[in-house]
N, C-alpha and C positions, 0 to 999 in steps of 0.2 A: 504494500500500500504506500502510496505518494502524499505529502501535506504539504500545502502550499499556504502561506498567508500573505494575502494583500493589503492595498489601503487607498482610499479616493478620500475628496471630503464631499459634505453637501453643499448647499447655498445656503451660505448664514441665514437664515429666519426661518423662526421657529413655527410658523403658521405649515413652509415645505416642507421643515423637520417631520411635522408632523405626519402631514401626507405620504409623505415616504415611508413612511413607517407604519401607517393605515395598510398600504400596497403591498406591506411585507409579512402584514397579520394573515392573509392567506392570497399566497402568492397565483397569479393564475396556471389552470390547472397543466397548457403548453407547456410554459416554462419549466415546473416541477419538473416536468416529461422527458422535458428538453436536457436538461440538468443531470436527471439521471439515465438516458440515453448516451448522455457524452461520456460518460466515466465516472462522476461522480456519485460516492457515495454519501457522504454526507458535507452539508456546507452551513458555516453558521455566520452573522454578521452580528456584528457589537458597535456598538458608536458610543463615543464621546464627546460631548460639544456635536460639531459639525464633522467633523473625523469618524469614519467608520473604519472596520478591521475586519476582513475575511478571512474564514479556517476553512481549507476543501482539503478532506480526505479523498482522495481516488484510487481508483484499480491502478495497475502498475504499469498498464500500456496507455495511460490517459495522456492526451498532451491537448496543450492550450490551441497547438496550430489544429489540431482536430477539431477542435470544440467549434473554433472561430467559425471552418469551413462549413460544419454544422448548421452555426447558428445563421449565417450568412444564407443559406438553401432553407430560410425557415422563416415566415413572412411573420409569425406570431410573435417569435423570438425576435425581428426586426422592428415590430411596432412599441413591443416590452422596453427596447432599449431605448426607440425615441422616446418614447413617454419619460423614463428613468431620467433623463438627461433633463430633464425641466428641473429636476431636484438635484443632481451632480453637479458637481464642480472639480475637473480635472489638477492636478497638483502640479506644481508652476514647474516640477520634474518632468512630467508628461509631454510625449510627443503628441502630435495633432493628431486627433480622435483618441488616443489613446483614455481609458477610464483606468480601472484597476490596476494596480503595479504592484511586483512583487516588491514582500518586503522580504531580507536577509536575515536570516536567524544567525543570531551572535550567542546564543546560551541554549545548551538545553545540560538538565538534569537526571 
């Protein structure tokens, strides 16, 4: 199994805060589908302030260039992401278009 963690932020206000986080109380049912069709077994997101944090465990042949080609051949998954981007705000590390980034694990126990 593979663990990867990420991080984007949102748009500071808390009215989107919210909303995005409304859209994550039960994600639509595509997506879910989509998510675990790609490799993924389990995926969690945490926020602080406007900073969120993603945990994806995956099978061991998962890769993100997989996912993308996926989700790219997937009109549902394509609307999910416009939508999502009304609340994202890309990290001023991010290339263009670029959302999630890994982040580098310095410690484990």
């Amino acid at each position: 199994m593979k663990r990867f963690a990420l991080v984007l932020d949102l748009i500071d206000d808390p009215q989107l805060i919210k909303e995005y986080e409304d859209y994550h109380k039960e994600i639509w049912p595509e997506i879910k589908k989509s998510i675990k069709d790609s490799g993924i077994l389990n995926m969690e997101i945490y926020r602080f302030s406007n900073r969120l944090f993603m945990v994806i465990d995956a099978e061991d042949d998962f890769s993100f260039e997989n996912k993308a080609a996926l989700d790219a051949a997937n009109p549902k998954v394509q609307e999910w992401e416009e939508l999502m981007w009304k609340y994202q705000k890309a990290l001023p590390e991010a290339k263009p278009g670029e959302k999630w980034l890994p982040a580098e694990k310095i410690f484990s126990l």
